[in-house]
Every structure is written in C-alpha cells, then in structure tokens.
C-alpha positions in Angstrom: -28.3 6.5 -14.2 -27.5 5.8 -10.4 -23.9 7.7 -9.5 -21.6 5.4 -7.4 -19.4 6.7 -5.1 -16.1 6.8 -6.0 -13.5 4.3 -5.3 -9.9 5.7 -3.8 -6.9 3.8 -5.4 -3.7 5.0 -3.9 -0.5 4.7 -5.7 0.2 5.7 -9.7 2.5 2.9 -10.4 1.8 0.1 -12.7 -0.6 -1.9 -10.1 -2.8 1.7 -9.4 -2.5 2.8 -12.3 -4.4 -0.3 -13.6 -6.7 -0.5 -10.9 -8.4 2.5 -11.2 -8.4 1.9 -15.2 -10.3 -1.3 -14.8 -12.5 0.7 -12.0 -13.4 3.2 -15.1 -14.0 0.9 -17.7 -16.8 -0.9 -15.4 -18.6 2.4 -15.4 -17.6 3.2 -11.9 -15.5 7.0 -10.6 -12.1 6.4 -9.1 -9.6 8.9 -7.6 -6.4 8.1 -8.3 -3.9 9.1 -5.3 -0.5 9.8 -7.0 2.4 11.6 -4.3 4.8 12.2 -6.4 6.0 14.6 -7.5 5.0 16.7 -3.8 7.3 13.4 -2.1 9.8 11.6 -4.0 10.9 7.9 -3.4 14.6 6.4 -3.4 14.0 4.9 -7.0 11.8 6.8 -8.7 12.7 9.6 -11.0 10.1 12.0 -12.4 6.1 12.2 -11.8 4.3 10.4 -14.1 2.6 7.5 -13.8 3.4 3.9 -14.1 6.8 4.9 -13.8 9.6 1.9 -14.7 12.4 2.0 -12.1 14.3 -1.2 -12.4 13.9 -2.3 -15.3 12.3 -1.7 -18.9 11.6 -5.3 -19.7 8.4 -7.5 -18.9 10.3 -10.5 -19.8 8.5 -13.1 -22.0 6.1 -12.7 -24.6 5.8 -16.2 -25.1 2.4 -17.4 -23.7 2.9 -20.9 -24.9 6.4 -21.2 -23.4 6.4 -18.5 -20.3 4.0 -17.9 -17.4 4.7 -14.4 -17.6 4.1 -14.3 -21.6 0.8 -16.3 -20.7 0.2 -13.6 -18.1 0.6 -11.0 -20.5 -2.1 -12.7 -22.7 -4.1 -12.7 -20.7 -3.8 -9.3 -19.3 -4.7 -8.0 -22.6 -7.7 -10.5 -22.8 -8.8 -8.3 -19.6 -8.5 -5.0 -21.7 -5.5 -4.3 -19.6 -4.3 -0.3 -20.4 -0.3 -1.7 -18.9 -0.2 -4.6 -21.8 -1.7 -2.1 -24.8 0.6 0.7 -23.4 3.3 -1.6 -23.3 2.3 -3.1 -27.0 2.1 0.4 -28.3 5.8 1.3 -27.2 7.6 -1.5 -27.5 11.9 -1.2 -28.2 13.1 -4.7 -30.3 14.2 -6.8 -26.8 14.9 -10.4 -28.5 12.0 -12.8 -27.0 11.1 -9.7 -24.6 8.8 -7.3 -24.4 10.4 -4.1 -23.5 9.5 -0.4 -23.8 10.3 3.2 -23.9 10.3 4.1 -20.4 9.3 7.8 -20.9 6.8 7.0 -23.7 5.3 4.3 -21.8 4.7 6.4 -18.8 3.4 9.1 -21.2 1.1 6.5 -22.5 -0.9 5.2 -19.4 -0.5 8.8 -18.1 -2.5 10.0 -21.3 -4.9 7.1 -21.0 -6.5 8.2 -17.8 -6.3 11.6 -18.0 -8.6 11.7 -20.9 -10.7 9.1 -18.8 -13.7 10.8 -17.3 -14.2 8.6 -14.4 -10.6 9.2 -13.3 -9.3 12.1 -11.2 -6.1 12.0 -10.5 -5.1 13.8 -7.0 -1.6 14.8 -6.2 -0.4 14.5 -2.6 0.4 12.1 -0.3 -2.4 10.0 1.9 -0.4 10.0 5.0 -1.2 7.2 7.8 -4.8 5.2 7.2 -7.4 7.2 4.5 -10.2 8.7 6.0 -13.0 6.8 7.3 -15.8 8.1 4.3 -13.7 6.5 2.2 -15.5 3.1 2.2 -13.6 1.2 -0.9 -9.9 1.8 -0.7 -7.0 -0.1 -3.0 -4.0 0.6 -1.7 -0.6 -0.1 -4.5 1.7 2.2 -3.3 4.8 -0.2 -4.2 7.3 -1.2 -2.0 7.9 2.1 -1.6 5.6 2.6 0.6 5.8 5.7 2.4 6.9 5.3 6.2 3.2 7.0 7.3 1.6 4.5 5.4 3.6 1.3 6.1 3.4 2.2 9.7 -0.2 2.3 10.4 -0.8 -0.6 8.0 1.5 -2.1 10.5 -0.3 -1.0 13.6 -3.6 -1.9 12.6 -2.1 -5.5 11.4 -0.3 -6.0 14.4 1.8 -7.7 12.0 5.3 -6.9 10.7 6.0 -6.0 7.6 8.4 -8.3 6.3 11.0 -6.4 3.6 14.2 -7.3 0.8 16.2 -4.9 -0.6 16.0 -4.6 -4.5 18.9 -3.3 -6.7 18.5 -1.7 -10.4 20.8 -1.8 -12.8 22.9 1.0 -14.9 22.1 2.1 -18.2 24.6 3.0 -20.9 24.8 5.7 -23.6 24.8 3.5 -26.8 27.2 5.5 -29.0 29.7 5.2 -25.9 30.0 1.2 -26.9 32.7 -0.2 -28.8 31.2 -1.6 -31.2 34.6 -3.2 -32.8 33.9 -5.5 -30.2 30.8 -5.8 -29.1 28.2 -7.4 -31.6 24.3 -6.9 -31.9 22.1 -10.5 -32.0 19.4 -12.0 -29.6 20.0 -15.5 -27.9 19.5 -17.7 -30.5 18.6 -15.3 -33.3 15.2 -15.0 -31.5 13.4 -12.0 -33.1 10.6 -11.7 -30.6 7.7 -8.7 -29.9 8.9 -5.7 -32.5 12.7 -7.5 -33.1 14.8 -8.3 -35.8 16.9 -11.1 -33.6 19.7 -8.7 -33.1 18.3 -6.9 -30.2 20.7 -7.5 -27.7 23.7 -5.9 -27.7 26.8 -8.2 -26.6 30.4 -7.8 -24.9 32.5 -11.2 -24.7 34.8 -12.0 -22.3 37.5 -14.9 -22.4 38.5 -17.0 -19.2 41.2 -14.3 -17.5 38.7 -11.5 -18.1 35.9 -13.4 -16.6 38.0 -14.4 -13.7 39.5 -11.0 -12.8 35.9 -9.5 -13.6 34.4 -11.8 -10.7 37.7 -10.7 -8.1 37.0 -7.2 -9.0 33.4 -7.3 -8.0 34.0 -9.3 -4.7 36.2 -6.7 -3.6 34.2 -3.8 -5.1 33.2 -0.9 -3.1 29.6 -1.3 -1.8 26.6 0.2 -0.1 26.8 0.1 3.9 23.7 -0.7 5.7 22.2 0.5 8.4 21.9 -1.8 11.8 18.4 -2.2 11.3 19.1 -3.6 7.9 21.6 -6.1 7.9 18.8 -8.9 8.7 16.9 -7.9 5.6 17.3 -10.4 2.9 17.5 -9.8 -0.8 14.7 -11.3 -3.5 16.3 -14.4 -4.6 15.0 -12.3 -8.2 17.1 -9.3 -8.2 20.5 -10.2 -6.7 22.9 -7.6 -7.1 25.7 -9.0 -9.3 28.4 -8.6 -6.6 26.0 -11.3 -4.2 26.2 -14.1 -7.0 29.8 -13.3 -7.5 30.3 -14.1 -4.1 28.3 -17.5 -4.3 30.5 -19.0 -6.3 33.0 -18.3 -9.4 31.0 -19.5 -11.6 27.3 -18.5 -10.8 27.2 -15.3 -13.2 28.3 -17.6 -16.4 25.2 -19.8 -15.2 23.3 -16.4 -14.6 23.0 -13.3 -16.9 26.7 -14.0 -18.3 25.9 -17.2 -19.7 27.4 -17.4 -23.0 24.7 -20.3 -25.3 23.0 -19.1 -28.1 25.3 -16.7 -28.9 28.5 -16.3 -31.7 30.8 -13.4 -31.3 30.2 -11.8 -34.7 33.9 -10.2 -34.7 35.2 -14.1 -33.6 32.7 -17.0 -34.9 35.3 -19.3 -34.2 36.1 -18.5 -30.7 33.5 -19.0 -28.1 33.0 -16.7 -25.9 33.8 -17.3 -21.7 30.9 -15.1 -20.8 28.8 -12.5 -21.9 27.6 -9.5 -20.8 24.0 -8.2 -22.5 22.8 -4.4 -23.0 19.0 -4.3 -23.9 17.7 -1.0 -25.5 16.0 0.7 -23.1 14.4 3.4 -25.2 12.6 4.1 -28.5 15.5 5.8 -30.3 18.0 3.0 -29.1 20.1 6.0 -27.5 20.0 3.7 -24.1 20.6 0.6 -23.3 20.7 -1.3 -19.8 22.7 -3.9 -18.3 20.9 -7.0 -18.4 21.1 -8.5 -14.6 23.4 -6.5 -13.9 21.5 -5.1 -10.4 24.5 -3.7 -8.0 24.6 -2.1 -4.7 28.2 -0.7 -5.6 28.9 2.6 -4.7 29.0 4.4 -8.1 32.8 5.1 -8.4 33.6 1.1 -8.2 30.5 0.6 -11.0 32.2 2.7 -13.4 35.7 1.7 -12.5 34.7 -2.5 -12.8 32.2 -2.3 -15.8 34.4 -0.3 -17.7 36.6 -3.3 -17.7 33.9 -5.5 -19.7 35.0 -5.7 -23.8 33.4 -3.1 -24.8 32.4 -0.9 -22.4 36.1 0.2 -21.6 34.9 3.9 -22.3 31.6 3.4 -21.3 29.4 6.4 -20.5 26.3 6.1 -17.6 22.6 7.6 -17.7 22.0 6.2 -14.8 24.1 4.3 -12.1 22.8 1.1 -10.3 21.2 1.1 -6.8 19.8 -0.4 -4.1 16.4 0.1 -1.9 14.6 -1.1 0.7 11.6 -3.0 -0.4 8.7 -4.0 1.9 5.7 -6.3 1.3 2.6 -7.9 3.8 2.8 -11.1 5.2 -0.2 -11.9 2.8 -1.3 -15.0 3.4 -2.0 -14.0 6.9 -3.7 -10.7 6.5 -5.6 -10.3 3.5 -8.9 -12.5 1.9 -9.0 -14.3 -1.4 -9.8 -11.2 -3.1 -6.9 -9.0 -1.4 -9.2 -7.1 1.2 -7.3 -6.7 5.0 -9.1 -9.1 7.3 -9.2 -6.7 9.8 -10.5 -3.4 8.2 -12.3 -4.6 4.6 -12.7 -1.3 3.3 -8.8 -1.8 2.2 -7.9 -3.6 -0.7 -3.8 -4.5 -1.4 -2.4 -4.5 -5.1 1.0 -4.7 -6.7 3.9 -5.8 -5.2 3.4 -4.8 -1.5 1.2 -8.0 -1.9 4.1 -10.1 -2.4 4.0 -10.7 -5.8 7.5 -10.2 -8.3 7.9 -7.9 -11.2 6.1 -5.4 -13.0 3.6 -7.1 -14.8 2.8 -9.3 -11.7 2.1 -6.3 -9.8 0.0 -4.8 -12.6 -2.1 -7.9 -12.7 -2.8 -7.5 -9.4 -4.0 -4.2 -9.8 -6.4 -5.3 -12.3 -7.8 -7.8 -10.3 -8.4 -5.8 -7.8 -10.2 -3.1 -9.6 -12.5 -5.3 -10.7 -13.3 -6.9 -7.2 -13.6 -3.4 -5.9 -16.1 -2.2 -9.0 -18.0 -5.4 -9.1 -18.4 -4.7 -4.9 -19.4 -1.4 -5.6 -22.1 -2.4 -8.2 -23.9 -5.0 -5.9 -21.9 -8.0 -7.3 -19.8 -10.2 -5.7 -16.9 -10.2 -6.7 -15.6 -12.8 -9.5 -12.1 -14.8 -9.0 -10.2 -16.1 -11.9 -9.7 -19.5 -13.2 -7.4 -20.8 -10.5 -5.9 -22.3 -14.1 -4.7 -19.2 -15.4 -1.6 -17.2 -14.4 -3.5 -14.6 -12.9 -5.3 -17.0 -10.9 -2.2 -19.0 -9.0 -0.9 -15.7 -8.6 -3.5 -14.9 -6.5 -3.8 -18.3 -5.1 -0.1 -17.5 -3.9 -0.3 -14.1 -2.2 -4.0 -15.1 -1.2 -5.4 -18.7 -0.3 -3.0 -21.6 -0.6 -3.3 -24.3 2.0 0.2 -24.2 2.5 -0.3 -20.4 3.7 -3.5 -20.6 5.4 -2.0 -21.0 8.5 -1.9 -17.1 9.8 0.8 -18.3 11.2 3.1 -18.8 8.1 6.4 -16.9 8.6 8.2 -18.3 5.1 5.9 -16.6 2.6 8.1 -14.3 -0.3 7.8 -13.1 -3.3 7.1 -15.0 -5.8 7.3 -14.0 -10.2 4.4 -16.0 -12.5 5.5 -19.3 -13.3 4.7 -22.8 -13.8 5.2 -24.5 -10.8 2.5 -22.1 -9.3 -0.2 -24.2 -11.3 -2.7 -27.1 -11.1 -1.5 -30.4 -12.6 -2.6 -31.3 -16.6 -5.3 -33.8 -16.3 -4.3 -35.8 -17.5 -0.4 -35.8 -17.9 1.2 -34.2 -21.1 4.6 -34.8 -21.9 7.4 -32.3 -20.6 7.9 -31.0 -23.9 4.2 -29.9 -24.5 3.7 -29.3 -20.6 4.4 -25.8 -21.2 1.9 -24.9 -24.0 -0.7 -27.3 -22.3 -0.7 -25.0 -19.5 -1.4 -21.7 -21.9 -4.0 -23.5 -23.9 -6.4 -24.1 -20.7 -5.7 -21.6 -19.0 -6.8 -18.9 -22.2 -9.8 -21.1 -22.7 -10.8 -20.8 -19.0 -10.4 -17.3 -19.1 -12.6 -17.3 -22.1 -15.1 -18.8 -20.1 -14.7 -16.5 -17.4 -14.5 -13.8 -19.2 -17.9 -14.2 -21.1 
C-alpha cells in the first residue's frame, strides 16, 4: 500500500474539523492543527473541537422547504461526521436542528480521535506553515489569529475585509417564569427530535414592546476602537440594539414576530411581540435567546432583558458579545476549488471564505477535504453539481461572473439559499419552486456521488 504524505488542516472548528475527516475517510493521513487550548480566542470557551460559539442551532431541517435543510441533506449524503454528530445530539428546536453544545463537541472530538489517519497537534501555526508542507487547508474561523491573518494578508497583497459578529445570552431554564411564559414551536411545528413545543415563549403587549425598544436604543454598549468603527456588521447577526435603531418596528418583523403563536396563559389575546428561548442543551437546563445577538455591555443586558414577561428574574450562563470577524476577498484570491492563486499549496475552508453560519462553513470544509485528498491521490479534483447547495455555495465564494473581476470590492458573506441557484427548467410554480430545487439538486448529487 503506497503511504501519502500527510495533509495539514489548520483549525479544529466545524469547517477543519470536517476537513480532515473527509481527508481520513479517503484513505489519506491528515494532521489536524488545533491552538486552543495553548491560545484562546474572544468567543470561544473550552478546547475541544468543533466548538459552537454563537449559536446551537443549524436552522432548518427542511430540505424541501430550506437551502440550509437541503444542505444538511446533503451533507450527510457526503458521510459528513458535523451532520451525524449533530443527528446524534439533537435538543427538540421546533423545525430546527439544534444540539447539545458540549456533547456535540464531545462527539466529533471522539470521532477523530479514534480515527487512525488523524493526529491531532496542539499549538498554534504562527505566520505561513512551513514550506514541506505541500497540501495545506487553512479553517481557522474568523478568528483567525493576528500571525496568521497577517501574512495571509502580506502574501495576498490584499486586505482582509472584516464584520463584527455578536452572540447571544443563554438563560438558566428553572430561572423562567413559567406563569407566564408558555412552551410551543411556531405553528405547532414538531421538527428533528420535537414535540412542537420546543420553543419557549415570553409575550409582550404594545407598552412593553415600546419601552423594550427605548430601553435598548439607549442601552449601554460596547465602545470600539478607531480602527473599528468602519467595520460593518453581517446583515445576518445584527445585534438587537442595531435593528432597534432601524426602526420601531423591525424586531416584531424580526425575531419578535408574534405569527404562529397563542399565549397559552391568554388564547384570546394576541400577543404584541414575542421573545423565543431555544434549549440549548440535552437536559433542557439552558436555553438561548433566539436573535437576540447584543453588543451591550453586560450590566444593561441583565438590566433590559430582565424586563421581558418572563424573564423578570432571569438568571445568565452566559452574557452576549461581540467580535471582530474577518474573511478573504474570495472571489479575488482563491480558484474554483478554494486553493490561493498565488501560493496553491493553501487551501481556504469555513467561514474565512466568506460563507455564513455553521453548517456553511462545515460544508466547505468538506469540500475541501476532498479536493485536497483526491489531489493527493493523483486525481483531479471533483466539483459539485453547481445544482446543489453545496455547489452555489461555492459558486459564490469561488467563480461567479459577477465576482470574476479581481477587482470586486462588494463580495460578503452570504448563508445557503435559494436565490444562490440555477433557474428550474423549465419554470415550476412558486409554491413547488422550493421542493423543485431539493429534488434536482439530491438527484445530481446522486449522480455525482456515484
């Protein structure tokens, strides 16, 4: 049997975490570069791998309905270890999938450590890796660390272009009132491991609503530094207090919106707005504020959410933040299969690539493991169906013609969806549109696949 060289993926998160896995599977060694726990970020907590910071959902299941649930699909189509560790430890999340943090983590942790064409290497690869190594994926987030970013940046010439990203608090459970709050998902909508009363929810009338939006205008925020006050947030992660500030009635069009929901204590009054807790652990101990992402310092975000129905003697886990996020100018800098035009040895993955949200990021990751194994096995390497969701992904951070121009300064993040994809030929009805989509883009990864 001929031994391969190994591949260097650098970055344990959900995108290099899957890389390397999908490097192992196709029979080829990878070292997995992980610096935590020997250098800590702003967001993340402990050390293991995949780690979820902002959130513990990977929004819809739904592959006939959502581009993400489609993408999840077909994630697991691609033996992808996120989507089964995600499956496995699954909390009820209405038409979500959402997980256990800590047993997730455990999960894909576990998974490659019993791998034996994974080693996993602690410490941080500081400025470019070494020149021996010939096949590098680099997912370190956009986290990266400052060594890193900055001589990706000098051998670019490029900047990086960068948003700041906000998580939101999570809530002991048994601190809720729950004489007020009621349990149900939107619409009664079970979803992945629910009952359709997943969601926990806290009403609010038309005085409460208003002097909830006054109180977060004025809130007490984060300052930023000089150098940050140009960077711009992701359109899709606002912190509450910048849609507040938009207009009064953003949040009841945002995560407040009240449809598909009856106050269980009131069924004859409809609620104003509602605020939304999703369990954010197996034993339903924790649950998180549903779009709530805030950059208010952490006195104002106990003082103003303790004003919610509800959550009047609310106790925190963990406050919201804010960080500074960076990702590549993609379009200008990297191939159709994620390589840096100007040094190919390095591969990109995961949301320094531009793309939104965790399982975005993790499809990229598998992706680009298999590029870099199928490279490494004399094959070239084998883009998706530009049909699928992982494929206009892709097509987005990679080779549309609207960003072939190395010149394109407009590129941003983008999550999976719809609009990203080739027309039906020919048309389908809106009302079908959706599952039309899903239905060719599974059998065209069938055929890829095989």
């Amino acid at each position: 049997m001929t031994e391969h060289k190994p591949i260097h993926v650098i970055g344990g998160g959900l995108a290099g975490s899957e890389a390397a896995w999908q490097i192992a599977r196709a029979g080829v060694p990878v070292i997995l570069h992980e610096m935590r726990p020997e250098r800590m970020t702003e967001a993340h907590q402990g050390s293991g791998l995949a780690e979820l910071v902002c959130s513990n959902s990977f929004r819809s299941d739904d592959a006939t309905a959502s581009a993400v649930g489609l993408l999840h699909e077909e994630m697991r189509r691609c033996g992808s270890l996120i989507m089964a560790a995600a499956d496995a430890n699954k909390v009820p999340a209405g038409g979500a999938l959402a997980m256990d943090r800590d047993a997730f983590s455990e999960h894909v942790s576990a998974a490659l450590a019993a791998e034996p064409m994974v080693e996993l290497a602690r410490g941080e690869v500081a400025g470019l890796p070494p020149e021996d190594w010939d096949s590098v994926i680099v997912a370190t987030g956009p986290l990266t660390s400052p060594d890193l970013a900055a001589a990706v940046a000098d051998l670019t010439g490029a900047e990086h272009l960068a948003f700041f990203d906000a998580i939101a608090p999570i809530i002991y459970a048994d601190s809720v009132d729950l004489d007020r709050a009621w349990f149900q998902s939107r619409y009664d909508k079970p979803g992945p491991g629910g009952t359709g009363k997943d969601y926990l929810n806290c009403p609010l009338n038309n005085e409460q609503y208003e002097g909830f939006i006054a109180a977060l205008i004025a809130g007490d925020v984060t300052e930023f530094h000089d150098w940050e006050r140009d960077t711009p947030y992701f359109e899709g992660c606002l912190p509450i207090e910048v849609m507040a500030e938009r207009g009064p009635e953003t949040l009841r069009y945002g995560p407040m919106k009240p449809v598909g929901l009856t106050n269980a204590h009131q069924p004859d009054i409809k609620p104003y707005a509602v605020v939304q807790l999703r369990q954010d652990n197996a034993q339903g101990t924790l649950y998180n504020l549903v779009g709530f992402q805030t950059k208010m310092k952490h006195g104002a975000q106990v003082e103003i959410l303790r004003t919610i129905p509800g959550l009047e003697n609310a106790r925190f886990a963990r406050m919201g933040g804010i960080h500074r996020n960076t990702f590549l100018n993609s379009p200008a800098l990297l191939d159709g299969t994620c390589r840096l035009r100007v040094q190919p040895r390095l591969r990109f993955a995961g949301q320094m690539t531009g793309v939104e949200g965790y399982v975005e990021s993790a499809a990229m990751g598998l992706l680009t493991g298999r590029f870099a194994a199928a490279e490494r096995l004399g094959h070239a390497p084998d883009l998706p169906p530009p049909t699928t969701s992982m494929g206009t992904l892709l097509g987005h951070i990679t080779g549309t013609a609207r960003h072939r121009d190395s010149k394109a300064t407009d590129f941003q993040p983008m999550n999976a969806n719809f609009g990203l994809f080739p027309l039906l030929q020919p048309p389908v009805k809106k009302k079908q549109r959706k599952a039309a989509y899903g239905e060719r883009a599974l059998n065209d990864l069938d055929v890829w696949l095989s």
